[in-house]
N, C-alpha and C positions, 0 to 999 in steps of 0.2 A: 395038264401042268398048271400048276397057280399062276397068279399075276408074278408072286416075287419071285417063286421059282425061275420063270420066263425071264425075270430082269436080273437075275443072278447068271443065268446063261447067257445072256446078251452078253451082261460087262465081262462073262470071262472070253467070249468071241472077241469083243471090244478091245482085248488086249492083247490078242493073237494078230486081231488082221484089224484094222478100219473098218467101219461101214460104208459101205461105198455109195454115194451118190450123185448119180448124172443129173444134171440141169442142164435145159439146152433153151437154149435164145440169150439175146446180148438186150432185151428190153428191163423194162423196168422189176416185171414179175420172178423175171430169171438173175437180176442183181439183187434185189431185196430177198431173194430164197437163200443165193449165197451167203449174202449178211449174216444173214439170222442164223443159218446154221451155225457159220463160223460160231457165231454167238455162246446158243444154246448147246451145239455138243462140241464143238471145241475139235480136240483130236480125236475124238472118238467116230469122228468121220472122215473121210478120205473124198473130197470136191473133185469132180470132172465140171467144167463150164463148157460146153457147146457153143461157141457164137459164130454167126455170120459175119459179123463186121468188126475190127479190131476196135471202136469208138462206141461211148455212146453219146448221142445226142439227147439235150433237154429240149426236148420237142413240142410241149404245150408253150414255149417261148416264142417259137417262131412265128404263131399269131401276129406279132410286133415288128418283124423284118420290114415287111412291104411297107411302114410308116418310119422309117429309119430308126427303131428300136435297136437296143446293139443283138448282133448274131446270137443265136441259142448257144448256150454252151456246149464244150464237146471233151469228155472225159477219157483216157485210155483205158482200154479193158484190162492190160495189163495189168496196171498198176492196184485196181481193185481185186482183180482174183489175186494178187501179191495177199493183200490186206487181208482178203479173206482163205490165205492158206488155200487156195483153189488152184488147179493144174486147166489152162488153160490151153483151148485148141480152138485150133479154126476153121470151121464148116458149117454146114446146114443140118439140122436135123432130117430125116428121112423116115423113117418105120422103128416100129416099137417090135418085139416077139416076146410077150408078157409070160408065157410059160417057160422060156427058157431066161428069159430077165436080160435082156438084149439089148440096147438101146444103137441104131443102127444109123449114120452120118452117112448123104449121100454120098460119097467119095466113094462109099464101103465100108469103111474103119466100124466095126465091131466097138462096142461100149458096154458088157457088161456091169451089171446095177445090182444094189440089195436094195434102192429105193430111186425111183426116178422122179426130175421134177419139167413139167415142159413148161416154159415159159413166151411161148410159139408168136402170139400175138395173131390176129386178125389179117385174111385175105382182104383188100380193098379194089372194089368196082366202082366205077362210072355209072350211077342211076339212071343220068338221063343223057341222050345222044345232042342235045340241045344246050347244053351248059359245061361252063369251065369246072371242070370238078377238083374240091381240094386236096392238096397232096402235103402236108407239115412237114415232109423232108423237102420239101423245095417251093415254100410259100412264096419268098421272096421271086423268087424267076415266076412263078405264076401271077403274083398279083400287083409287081413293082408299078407296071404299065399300066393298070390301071389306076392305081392312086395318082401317077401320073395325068395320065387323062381327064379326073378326077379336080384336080387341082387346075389343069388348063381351062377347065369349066368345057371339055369333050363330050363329057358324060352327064346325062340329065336326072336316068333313072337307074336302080340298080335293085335285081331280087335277089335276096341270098335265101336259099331253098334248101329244106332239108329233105332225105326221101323219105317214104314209110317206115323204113326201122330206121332209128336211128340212136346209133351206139353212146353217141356222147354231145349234145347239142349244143357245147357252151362257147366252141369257136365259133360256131357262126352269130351270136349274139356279140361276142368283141369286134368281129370283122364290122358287121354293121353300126355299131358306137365311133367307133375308131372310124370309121369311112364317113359318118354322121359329122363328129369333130373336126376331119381334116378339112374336110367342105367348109363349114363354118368360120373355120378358121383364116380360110384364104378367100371369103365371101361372096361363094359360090352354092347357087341353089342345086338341089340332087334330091330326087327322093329316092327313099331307103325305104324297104320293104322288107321284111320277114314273112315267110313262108313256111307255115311248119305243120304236121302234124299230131300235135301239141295241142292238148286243150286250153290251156297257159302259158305262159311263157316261162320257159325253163321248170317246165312241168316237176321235173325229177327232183326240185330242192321242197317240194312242199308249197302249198298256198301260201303262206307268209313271203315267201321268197319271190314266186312268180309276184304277186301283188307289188311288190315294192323293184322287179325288174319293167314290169308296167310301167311304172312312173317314171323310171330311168329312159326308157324308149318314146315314152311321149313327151317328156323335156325334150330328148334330142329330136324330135320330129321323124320318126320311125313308128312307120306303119308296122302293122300287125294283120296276117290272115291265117288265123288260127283253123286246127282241125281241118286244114286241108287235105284233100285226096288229089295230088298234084299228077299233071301232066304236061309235057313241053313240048307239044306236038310238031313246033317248027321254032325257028331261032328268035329270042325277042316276044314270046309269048308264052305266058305259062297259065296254063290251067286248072283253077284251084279247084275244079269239081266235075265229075262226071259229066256236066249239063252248065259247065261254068259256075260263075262268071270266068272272062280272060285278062290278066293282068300283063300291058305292055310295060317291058324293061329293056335300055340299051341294051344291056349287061345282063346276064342270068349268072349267079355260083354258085354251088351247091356241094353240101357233104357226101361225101363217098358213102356207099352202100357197103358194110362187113359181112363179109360169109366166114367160116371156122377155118383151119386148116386141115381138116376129114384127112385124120391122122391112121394112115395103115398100120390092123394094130387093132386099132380100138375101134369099139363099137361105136355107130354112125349117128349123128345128133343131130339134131334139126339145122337145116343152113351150114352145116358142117362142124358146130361148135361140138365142144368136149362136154358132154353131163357131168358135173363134180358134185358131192355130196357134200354138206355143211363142215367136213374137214379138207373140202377140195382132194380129195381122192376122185379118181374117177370111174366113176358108177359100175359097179362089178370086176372092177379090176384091181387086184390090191397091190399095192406096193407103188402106184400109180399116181401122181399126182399132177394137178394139173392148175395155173391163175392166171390170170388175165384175159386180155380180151380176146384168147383162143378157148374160152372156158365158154357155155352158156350163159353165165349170171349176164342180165339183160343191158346192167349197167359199162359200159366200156372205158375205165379210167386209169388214169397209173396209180390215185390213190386207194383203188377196188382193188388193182392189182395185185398191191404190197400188202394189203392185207389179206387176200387170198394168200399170198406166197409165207406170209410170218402164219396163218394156221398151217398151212400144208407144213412148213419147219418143223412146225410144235411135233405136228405128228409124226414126223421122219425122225425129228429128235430123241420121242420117244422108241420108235424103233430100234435105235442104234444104240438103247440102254440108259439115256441121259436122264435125271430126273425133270423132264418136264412133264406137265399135266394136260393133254394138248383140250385145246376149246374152239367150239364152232364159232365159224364166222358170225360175226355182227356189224352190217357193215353201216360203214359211217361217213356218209361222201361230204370232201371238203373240196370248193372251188372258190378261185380267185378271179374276180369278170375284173378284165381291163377295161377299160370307158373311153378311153382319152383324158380322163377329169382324176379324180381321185380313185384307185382302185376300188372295189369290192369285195369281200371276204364272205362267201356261201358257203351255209354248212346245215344238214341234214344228217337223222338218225331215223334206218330203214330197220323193221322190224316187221315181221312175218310178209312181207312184200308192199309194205304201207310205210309214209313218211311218218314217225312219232314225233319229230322235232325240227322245224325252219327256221333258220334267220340269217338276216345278211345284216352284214355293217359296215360302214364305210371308213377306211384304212389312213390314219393321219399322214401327216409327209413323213417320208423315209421309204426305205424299196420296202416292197409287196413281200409277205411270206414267201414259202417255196410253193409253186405251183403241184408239183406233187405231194404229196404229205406221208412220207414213209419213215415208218418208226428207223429204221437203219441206213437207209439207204440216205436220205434226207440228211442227215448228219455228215455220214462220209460226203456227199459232194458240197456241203454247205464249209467243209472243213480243206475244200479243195480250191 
């Protein structure tokens, strides 16, 4: 059958029945897929949303809690599957049965699909048995007491560590600014350390970027121990190499380790993540799609996310008959580093797995951009 052929049978199905598409997760990848569809095919689709939690939280915010920053927002899911003509339930996602097109909530509830999208998000572990590990749905109750302590002048020295893979590095460079700041602020000495396995600092924005976050971390008097192979073999000492040296800290914190969700179903990916193909389908499964930080792509962000989720769209959209063209991802990571001082604005263009373009610039008075940067999504809650 031709292309048109095929899009002429679509749109007369199109007008029989909806194309049915389940999305399951309530994160950022699973509302910006909704968006977009809504978008692009309109009614030519029929939205199931899968979520765990009736809310969603803006959770690269709550960086800021523990410094009396106001609360991260918190949006209803309701009210956006309204918005986007989406029939919303509540539960967990569970198994996929891609042959019969199944999409399966552990409750039981059955989900039949003509296109499925998971938006699942990242398992999170504790690296090290030695350290406070970070948790962004509950920064504030983890790190109140220490800014606290912080400020009493309790606390002297502080690591914030990141482990060997690390999904997304740029909280823990705010953590250590902002804790850098508070110190200064109430004229109390503290050293600040970074820990990373990182050839640079904030390696993933490109040389131009790390360079000029250099300069931001040695104003503020924060150390740097790059390319570390870290170990915390007991409490208050961390180990930057095989053979050392050992760095003493009151304090150890450190980013969470990400495994995938090893979605029964699908075939099995390194650390449990989803292989998705440059239209985010997932690798030998069709009808399958899959963004965010439950995908492989190495980078873990909500701005990776959304745009995983707007190609996976394009391609669903065109499934369902809609005229769109779908195009491989190109992705293009945009970050806002809080300082304490004047914001930051980081942005980089990733091409064949190399940075083609760095730069950061610093944000005049007025609030900070949106921390995520979603062509749809970003708008509905900027409009909230």
């Amino acid at each position: 059958m031709s292309a048109t052929a095929m899009r002429h049978s679509l749109n007369a199905m199109s007008a029989e029945q909806p194309f049915r598409v389940v999305i399951a997760g309530g994160g950022v990848a699973a509302l910006e897929g909704a968006l977009a569809l809504a978008q692009l095919a309109g009614e030519r689709v029929a939205l199931t949303l899968l979520a765990p939690d009736a809310q969603f939280t803006y959770r690269p915010m709550s960086v800021g809690e523990p410094f009396s920053f106001a609360p991260a927002r918190r949006y209803p899911l309701a009210e956006l599957a309204a918005h986007a003509g989406a029939r919303l339930l509540a539960g967990s996602f569970a198994w996929v049965d891609p042959d019969a097109r199944v999409a399966h909530a552990q409750d039981g509830t059955a989900l039949p699909y003509d296109a499925l999208l998971l938006g699942l998000g990242a398992r999170v572990r504790a690296p090290f048995a030695h350290a406070l590990t970070l948790d962004d749905r509950r920064m504030d109750q983890l790190l109140h007491g220490l800014v606290q302590d912080v400020e009493g002048g309790y606390v002297r020295s502080i690591a914030f560590v990141a482990p060997p893979r690390i999904g997304w590095p740029l909280p823990l460079y705010e953590l250590a600014l902002l804790t850098a700041r508070r110190a200064f602020e109430m004229g109390v000495t503290v050293e600040v350390t970074i820990v990373t396995p990182e050839p640079a600092p904030l390696h993933v924005f490109g040389a131009e970027v790390s360079e000029a976050v250099a300069q931001l971390l040695a104003q503020a008097g924060i150390a740097t121990a790059l390319a570390a192979q870290v170990q915390i073999p007991e409490p208050g000492h961390v180990l930057l190499g095989p053979d050392g040296p050992v760095l003493a800290a009151d304090r150890v914190i450190a980013l969470p380790e990400l495994f995938g969700p090893s979605v029964r179903g699908l075939p099995a990916g390194e650390h449990g993540f989803i292989a998705v193909d440059e239209h985010c389908q997932v690798t030998g499964v069709p009808r399958v799609y899959a963004a965010g930080d439950a995908t492989d792509f190495p980078i873990k962000l909500g701005g990776i996310a959304a745009q995983q989720a707007d190609v996976a769209a394009q391609a669903i959209a065109a499934l369902a008959g809609a005229l769109v063209s779908p195009a491989p991802l190109r992705a293009e990571i945009h970050g806002v580093l809080l300082t304490g001082t004047a914001p930051r604005v980081l942005r980089a263009s990733i091409a064949s797995g190399a940075v083609v373009r760095s730069e950061m610039a610093e944000l005049p008075d007025g609030p900070p951009p949106p921390k995520i940067a979603a062509r749809y999504l970003a708008p509905y809650l900027e409009s909230r």
